[in-house]
SEMARRO-553682 format. One record per atom (N, C-alpha, C): chain; residue in three letters; residue number from 1; x, y, z; atom name. Coordinates in pm, whole numbers. Layout:
<'A', 'Ala', NUM, <X, Y, Z>, 'CA'>;
...
//
This chain:
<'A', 'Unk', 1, <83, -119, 0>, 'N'>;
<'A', 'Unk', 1, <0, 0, 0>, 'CA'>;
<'A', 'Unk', 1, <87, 125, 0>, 'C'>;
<'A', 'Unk', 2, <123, 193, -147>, 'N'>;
<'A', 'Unk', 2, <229, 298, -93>, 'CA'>;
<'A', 'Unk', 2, <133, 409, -175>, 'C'>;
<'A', 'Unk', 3, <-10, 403, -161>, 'N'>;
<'A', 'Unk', 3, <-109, 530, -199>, 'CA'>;
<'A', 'Unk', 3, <-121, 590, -126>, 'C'>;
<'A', 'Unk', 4, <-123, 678, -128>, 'N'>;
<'A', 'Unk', 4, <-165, 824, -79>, 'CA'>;
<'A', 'Unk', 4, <-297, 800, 34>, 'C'>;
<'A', 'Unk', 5, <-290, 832, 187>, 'N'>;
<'A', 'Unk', 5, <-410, 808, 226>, 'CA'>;
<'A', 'Unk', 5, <-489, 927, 295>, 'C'>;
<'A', 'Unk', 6, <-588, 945, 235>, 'N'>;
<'A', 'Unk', 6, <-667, 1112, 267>, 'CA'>;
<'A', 'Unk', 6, <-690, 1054, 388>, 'C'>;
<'A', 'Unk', 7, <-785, 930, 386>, 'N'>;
<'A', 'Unk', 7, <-836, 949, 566>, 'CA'>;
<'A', 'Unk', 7, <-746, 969, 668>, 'C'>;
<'A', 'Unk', 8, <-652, 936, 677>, 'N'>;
<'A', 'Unk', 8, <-537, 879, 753>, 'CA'>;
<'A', 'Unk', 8, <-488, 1076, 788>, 'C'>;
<'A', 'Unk', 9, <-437, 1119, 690>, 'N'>;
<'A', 'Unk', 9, <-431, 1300, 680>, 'CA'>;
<'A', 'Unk', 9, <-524, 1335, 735>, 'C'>;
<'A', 'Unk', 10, <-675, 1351, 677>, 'N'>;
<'A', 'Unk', 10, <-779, 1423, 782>, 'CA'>;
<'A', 'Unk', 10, <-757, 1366, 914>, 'C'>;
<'A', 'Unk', 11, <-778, 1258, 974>, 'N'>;
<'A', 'Unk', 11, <-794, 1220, 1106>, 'CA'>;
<'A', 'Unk', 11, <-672, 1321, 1162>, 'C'>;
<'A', 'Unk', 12, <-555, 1274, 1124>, 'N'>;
<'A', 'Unk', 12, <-450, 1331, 1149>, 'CA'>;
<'A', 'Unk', 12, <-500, 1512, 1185>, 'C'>;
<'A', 'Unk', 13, <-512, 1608, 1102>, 'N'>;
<'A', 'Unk', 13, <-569, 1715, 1089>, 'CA'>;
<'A', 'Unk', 13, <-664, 1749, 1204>, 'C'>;
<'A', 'Unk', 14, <-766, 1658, 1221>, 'N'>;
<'A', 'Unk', 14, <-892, 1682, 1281>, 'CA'>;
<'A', 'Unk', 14, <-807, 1637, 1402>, 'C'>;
<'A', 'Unk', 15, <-714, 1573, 1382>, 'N'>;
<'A', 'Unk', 15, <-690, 1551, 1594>, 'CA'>;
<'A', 'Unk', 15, <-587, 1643, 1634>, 'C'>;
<'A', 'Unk', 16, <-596, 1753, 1548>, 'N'>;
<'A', 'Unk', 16, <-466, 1904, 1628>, 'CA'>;
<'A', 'Unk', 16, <-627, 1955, 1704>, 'C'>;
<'A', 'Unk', 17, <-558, 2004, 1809>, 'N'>;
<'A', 'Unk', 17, <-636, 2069, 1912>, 'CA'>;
<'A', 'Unk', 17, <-702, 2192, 1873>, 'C'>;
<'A', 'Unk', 18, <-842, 2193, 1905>, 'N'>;
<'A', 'Unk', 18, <-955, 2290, 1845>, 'CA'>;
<'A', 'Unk', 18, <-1062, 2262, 1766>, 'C'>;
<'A', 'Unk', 19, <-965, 2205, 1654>, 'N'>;
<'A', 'Unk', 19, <-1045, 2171, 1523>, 'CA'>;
<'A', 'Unk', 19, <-1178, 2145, 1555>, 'C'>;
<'A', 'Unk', 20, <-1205, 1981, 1660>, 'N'>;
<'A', 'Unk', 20, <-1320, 1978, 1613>, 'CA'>;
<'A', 'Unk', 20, <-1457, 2022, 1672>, 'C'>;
<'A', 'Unk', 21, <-1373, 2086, 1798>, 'N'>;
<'A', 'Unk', 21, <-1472, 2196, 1872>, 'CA'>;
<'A', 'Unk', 21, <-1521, 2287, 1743>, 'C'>;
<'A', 'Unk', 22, <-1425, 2356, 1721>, 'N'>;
<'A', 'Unk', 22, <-1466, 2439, 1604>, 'CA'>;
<'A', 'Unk', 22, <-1537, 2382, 1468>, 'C'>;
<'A', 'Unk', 23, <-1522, 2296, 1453>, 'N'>;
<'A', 'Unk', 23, <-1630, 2230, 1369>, 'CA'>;
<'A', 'Unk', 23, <-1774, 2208, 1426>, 'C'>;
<'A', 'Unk', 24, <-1756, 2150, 1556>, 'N'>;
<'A', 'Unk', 24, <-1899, 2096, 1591>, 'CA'>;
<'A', 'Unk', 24, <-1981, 2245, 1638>, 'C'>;
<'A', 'Unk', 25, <-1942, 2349, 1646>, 'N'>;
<'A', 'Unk', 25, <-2050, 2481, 1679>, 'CA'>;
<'A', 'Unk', 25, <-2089, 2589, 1539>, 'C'>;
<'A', 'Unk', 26, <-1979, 2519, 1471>, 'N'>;
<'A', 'Unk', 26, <-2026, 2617, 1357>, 'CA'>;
<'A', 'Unk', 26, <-2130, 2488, 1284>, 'C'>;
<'A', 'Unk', 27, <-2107, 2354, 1293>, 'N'>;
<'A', 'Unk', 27, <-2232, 2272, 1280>, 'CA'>;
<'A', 'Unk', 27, <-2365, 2305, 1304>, 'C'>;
<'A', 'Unk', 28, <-2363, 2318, 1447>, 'N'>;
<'A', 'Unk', 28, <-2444, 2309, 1520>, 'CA'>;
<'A', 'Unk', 28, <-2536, 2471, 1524>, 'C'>;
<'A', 'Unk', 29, <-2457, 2590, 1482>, 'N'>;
<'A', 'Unk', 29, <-2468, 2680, 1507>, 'CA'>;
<'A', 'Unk', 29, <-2531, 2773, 1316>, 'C'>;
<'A', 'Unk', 30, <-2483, 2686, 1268>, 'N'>;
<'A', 'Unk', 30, <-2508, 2696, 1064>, 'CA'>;
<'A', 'Unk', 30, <-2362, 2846, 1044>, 'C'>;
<'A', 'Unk', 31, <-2373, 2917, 1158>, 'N'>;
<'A', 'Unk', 31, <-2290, 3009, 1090>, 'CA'>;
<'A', 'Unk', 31, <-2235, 3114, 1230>, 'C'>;
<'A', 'Unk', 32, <-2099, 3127, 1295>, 'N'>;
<'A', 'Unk', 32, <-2089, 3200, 1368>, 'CA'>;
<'A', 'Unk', 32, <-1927, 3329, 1353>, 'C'>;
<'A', 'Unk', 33, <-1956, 3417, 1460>, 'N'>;
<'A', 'Unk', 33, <-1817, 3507, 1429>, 'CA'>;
<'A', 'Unk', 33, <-1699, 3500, 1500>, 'C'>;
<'A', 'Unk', 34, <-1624, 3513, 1470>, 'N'>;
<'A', 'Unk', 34, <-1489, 3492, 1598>, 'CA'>;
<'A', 'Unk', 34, <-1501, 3494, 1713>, 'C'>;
<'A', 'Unk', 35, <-1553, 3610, 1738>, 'N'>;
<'A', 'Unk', 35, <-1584, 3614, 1868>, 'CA'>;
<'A', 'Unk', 35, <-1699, 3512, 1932>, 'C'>;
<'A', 'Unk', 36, <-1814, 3455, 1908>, 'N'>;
<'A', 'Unk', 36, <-1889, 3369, 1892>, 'CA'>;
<'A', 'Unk', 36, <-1862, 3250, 1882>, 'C'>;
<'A', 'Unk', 37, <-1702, 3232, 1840>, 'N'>;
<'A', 'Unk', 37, <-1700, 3121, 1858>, 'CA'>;
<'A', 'Unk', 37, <-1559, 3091, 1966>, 'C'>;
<'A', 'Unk', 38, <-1488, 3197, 2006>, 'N'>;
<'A', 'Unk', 38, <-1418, 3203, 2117>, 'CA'>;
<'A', 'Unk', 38, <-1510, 3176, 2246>, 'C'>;
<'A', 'Unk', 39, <-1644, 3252, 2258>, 'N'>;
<'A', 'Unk', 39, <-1716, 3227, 2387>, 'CA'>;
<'A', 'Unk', 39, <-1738, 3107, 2379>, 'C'>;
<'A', 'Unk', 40, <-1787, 2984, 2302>, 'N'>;
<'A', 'Unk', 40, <-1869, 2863, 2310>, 'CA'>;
<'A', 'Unk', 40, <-1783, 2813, 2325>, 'C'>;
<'A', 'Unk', 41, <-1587, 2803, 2310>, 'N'>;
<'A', 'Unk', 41, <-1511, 2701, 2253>, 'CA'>;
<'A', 'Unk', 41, <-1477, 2718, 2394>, 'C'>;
<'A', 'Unk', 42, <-1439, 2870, 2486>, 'N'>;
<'A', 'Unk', 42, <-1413, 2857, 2602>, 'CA'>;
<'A', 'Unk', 42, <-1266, 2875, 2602>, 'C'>;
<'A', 'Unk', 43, <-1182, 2822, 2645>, 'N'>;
<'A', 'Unk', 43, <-1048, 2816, 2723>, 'CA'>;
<'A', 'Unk', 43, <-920, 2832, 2532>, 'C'>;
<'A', 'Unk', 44, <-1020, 2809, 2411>, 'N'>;
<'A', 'Unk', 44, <-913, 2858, 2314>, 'CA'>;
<'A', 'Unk', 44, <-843, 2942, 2321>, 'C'>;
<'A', 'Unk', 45, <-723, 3016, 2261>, 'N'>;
<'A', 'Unk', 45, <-694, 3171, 2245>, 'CA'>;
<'A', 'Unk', 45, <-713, 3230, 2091>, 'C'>;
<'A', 'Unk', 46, <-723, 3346, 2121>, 'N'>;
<'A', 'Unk', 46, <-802, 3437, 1998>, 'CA'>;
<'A', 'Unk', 46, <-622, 3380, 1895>, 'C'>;
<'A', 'Unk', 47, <-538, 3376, 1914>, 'N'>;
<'A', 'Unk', 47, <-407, 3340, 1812>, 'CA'>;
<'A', 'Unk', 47, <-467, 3153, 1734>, 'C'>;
<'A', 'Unk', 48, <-501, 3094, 1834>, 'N'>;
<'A', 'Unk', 48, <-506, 2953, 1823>, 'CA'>;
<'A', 'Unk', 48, <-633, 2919, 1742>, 'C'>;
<'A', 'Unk', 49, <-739, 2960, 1772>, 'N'>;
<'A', 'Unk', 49, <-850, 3012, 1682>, 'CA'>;
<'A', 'Unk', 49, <-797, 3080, 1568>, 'C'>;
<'A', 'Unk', 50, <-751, 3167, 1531>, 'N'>;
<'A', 'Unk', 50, <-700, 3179, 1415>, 'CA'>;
<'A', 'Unk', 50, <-655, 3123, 1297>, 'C'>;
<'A', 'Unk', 51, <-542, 3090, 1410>, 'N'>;
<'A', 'Unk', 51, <-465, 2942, 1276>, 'CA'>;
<'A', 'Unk', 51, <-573, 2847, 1250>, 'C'>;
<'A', 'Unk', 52, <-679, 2814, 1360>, 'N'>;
<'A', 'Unk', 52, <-743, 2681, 1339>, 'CA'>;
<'A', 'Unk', 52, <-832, 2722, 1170>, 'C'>;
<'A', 'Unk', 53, <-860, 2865, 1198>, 'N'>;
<'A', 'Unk', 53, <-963, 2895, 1091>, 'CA'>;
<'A', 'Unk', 53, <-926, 2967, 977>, 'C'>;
<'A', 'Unk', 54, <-799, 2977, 999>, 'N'>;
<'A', 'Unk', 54, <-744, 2993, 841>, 'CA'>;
<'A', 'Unk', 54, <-716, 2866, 752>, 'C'>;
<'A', 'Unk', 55, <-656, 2753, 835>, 'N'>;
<'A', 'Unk', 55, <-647, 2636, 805>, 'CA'>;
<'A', 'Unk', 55, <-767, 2565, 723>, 'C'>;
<'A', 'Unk', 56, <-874, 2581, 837>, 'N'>;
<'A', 'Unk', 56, <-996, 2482, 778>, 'CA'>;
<'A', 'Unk', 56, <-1067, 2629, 646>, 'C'>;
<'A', 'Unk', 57, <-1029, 2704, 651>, 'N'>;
<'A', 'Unk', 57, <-1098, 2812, 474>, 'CA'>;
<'A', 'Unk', 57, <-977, 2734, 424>, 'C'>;
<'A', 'Unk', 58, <-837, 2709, 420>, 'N'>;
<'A', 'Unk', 58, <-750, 2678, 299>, 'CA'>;
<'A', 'Unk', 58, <-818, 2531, 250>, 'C'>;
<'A', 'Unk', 59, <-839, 2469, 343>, 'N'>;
<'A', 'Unk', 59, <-883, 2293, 317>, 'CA'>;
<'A', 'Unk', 59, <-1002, 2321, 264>, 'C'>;
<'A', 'Unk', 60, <-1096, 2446, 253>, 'N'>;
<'A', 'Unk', 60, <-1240, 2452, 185>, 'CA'>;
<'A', 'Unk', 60, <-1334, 2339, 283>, 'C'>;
<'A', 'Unk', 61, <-1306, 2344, 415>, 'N'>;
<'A', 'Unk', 61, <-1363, 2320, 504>, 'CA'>;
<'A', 'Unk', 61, <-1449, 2377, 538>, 'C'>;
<'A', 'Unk', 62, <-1426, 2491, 578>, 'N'>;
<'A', 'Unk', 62, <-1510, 2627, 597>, 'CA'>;
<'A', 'Unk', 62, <-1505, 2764, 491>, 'C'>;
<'A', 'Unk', 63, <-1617, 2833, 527>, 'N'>;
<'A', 'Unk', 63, <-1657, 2940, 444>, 'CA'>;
<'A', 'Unk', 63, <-1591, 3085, 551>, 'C'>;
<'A', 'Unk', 64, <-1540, 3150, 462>, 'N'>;
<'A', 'Unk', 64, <-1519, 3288, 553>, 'CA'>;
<'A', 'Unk', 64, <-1570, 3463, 451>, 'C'>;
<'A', 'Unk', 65, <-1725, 3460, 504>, 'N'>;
<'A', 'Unk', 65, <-1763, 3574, 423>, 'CA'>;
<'A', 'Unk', 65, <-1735, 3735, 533>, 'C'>;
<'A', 'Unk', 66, <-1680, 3769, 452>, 'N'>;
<'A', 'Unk', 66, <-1618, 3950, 533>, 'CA'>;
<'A', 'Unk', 66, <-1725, 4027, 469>, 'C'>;
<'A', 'Unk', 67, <-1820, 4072, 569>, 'N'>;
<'A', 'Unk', 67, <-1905, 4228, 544>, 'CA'>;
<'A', 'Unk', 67, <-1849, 4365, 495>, 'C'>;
<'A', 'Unk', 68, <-1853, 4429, 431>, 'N'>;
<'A', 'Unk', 68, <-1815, 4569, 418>, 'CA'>;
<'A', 'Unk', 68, <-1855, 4634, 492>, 'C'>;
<'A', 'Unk', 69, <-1863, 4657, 615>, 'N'>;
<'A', 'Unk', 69, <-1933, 4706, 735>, 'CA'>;
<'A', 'Unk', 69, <-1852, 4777, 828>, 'C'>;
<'A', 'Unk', 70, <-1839, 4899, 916>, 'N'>;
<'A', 'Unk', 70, <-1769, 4962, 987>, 'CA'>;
<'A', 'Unk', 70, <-1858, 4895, 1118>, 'C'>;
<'A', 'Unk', 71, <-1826, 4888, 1235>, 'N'>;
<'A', 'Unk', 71, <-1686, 4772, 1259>, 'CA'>;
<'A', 'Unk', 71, <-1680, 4677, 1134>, 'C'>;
<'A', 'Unk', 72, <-1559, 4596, 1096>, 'N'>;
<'A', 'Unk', 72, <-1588, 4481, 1011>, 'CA'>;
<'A', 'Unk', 72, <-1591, 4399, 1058>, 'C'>;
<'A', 'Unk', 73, <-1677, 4276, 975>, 'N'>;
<'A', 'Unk', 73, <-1795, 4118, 1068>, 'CA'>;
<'A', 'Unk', 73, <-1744, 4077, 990>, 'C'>;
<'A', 'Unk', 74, <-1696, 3926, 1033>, 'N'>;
<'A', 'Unk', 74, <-1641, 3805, 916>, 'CA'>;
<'A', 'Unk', 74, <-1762, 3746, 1003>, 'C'>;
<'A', 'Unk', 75, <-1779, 3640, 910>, 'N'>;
<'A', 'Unk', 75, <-1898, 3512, 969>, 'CA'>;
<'A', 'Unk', 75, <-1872, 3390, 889>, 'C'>;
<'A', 'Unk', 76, <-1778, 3285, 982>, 'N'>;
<'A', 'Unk', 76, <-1754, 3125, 927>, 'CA'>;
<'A', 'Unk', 76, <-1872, 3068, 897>, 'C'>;
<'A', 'Unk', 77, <-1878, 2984, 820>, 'N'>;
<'A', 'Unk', 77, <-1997, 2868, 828>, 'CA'>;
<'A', 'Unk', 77, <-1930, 2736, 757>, 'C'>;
<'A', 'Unk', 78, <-1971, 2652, 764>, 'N'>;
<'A', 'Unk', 78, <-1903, 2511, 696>, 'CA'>;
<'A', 'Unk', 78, <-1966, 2528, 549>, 'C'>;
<'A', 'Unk', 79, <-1856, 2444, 462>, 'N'>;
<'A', 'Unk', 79, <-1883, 2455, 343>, 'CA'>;
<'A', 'Unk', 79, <-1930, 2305, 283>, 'C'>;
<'A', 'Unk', 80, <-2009, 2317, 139>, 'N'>;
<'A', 'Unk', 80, <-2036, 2157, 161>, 'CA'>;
<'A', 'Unk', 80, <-2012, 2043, 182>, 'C'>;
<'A', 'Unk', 81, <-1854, 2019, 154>, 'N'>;
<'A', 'Unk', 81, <-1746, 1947, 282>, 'CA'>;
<'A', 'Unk', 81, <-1731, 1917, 378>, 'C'>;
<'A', 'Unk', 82, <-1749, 2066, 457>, 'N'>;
<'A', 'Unk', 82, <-1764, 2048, 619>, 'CA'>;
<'A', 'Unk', 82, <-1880, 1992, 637>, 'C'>;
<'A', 'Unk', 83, <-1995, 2033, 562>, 'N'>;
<'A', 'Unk', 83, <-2140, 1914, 605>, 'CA'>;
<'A', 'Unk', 83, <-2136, 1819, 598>, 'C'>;
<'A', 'Unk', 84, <-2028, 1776, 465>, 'N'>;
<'A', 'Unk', 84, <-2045, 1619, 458>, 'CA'>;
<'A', 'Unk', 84, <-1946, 1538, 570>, 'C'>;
<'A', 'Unk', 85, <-1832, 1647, 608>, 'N'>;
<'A', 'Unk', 85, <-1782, 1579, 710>, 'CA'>;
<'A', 'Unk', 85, <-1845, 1563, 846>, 'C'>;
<'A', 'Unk', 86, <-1927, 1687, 880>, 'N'>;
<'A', 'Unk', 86, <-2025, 1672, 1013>, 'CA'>;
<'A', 'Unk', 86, <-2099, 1531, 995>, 'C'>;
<'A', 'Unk', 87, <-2092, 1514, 907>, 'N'>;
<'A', 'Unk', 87, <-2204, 1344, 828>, 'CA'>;
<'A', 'Unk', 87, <-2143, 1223, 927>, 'C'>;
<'A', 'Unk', 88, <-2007, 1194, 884>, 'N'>;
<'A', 'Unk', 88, <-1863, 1142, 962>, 'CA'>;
<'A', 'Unk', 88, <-1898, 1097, 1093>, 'C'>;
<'A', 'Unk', 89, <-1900, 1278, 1161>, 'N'>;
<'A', 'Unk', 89, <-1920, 1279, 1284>, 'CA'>;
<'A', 'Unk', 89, <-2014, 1220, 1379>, 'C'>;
<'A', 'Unk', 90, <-2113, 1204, 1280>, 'N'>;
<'A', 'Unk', 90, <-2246, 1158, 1331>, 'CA'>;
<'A', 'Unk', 90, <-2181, 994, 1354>, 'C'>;
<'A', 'Unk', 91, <-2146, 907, 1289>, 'N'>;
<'A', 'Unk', 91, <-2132, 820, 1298>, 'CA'>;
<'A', 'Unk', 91, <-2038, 779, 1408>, 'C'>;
<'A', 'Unk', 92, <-1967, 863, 1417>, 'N'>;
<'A', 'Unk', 92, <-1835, 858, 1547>, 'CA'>;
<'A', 'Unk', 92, <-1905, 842, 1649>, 'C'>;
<'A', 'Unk', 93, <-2035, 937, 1682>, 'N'>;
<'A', 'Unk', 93, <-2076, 954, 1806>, 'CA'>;
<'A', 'Unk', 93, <-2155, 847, 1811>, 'C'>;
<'A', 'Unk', 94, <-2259, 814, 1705>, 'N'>;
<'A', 'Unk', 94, <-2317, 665, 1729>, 'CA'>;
<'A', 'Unk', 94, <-2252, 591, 1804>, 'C'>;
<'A', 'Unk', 95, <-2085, 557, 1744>, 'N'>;
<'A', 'Unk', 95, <-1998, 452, 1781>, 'CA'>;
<'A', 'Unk', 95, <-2002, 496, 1947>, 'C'>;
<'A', 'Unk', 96, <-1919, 622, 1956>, 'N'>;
<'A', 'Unk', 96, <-1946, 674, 2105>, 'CA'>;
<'A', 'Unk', 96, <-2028, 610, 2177>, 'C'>;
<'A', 'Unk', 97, <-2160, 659, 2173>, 'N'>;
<'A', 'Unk', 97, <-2218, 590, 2273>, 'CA'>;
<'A', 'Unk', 97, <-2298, 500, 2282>, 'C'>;
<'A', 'Unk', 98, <-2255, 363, 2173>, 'N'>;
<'A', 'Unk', 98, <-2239, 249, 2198>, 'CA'>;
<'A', 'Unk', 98, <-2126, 136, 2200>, 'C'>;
<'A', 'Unk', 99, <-2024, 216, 2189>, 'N'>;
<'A', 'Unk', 99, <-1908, 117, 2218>, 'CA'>;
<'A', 'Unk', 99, <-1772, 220, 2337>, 'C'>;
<'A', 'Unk', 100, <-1841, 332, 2341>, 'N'>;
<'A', 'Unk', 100, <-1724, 403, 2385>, 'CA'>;
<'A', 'Unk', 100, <-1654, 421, 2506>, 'C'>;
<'A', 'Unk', 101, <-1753, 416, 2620>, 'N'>;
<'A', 'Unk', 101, <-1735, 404, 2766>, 'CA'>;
<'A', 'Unk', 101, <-1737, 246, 2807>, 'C'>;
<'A', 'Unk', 102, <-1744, 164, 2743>, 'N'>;
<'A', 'Unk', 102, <-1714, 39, 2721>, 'CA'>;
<'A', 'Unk', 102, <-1533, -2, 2737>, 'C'>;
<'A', 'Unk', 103, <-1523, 45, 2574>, 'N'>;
<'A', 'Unk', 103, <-1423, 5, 2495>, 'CA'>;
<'A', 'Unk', 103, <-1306, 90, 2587>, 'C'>;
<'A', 'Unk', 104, <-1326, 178, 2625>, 'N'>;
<'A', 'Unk', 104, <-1203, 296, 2693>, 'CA'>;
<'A', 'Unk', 104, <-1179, 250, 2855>, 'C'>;
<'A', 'Unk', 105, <-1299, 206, 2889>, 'N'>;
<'A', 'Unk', 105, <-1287, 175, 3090>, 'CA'>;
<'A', 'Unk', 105, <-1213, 64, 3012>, 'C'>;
<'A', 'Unk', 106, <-1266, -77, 2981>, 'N'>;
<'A', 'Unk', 106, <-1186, -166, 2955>, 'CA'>;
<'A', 'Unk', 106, <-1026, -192, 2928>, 'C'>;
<'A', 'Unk', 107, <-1023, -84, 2824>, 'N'>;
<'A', 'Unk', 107, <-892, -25, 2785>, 'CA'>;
<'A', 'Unk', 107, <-798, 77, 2890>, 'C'>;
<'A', 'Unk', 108, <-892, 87, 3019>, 'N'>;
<'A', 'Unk', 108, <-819, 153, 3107>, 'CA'>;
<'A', 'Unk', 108, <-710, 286, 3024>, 'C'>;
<'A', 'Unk', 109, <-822, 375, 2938>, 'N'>;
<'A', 'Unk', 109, <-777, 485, 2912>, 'CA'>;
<'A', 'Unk', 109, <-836, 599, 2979>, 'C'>;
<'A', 'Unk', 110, <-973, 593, 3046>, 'N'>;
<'A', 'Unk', 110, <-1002, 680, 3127>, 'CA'>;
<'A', 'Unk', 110, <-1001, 729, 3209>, 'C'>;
//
């Protein structure tokens, strides 16, 4: 197997710290602003949030529309990617919570 493996990269990607907080509120949320999403994420920093969300607009993960507006408003939202990856997610959490507090006490990772 010496192909190229996307899943293996995303997972990789999605497990740097933030990401998928920041995915799951702009999910959950259809569309929010920096600041909006510093309050929900909690303990991020406004630098770390940054990188996270320049990153996921380069991957066309997310959408970043800028208002012409005095103050100026950016407002993220996921792009049809990021929906289909929220799709993903859904299934993770299925797994979650039916194999997860199982599989992890057992595994004496918790």
């Amino acid at each position: 197997l010496n192909e190229k493996c996307y899943v293996e990269d995303l997972l990789t990607y999605l497990g740097k710290k933030w990401t998928l907080q920041i995915l799951r509120y702009l999910y959950g949320y259809k569309k929010l602003r920096f600041n909006e999403l510093i309050k929900n994420i909690g303990e991020i920093t406004p630098r770390s949030l940054s990188q996270r969300l320049k990153e996921l607009v380069e991957l066309e993960i997310i959408n970043k529309k800028q208002f012409n507006e005095i103050p100026p408003r950016v407002e993220y939202s996921l792009t049809e990617s990021g929906r289909d990856l929220t799709e993903f997610f859904k299934g993770l959490e299925e797994w979650g919570e039916k194999w997860g507090k199982k599989t992890f006490i057992k595994a004496n990772v918790l």
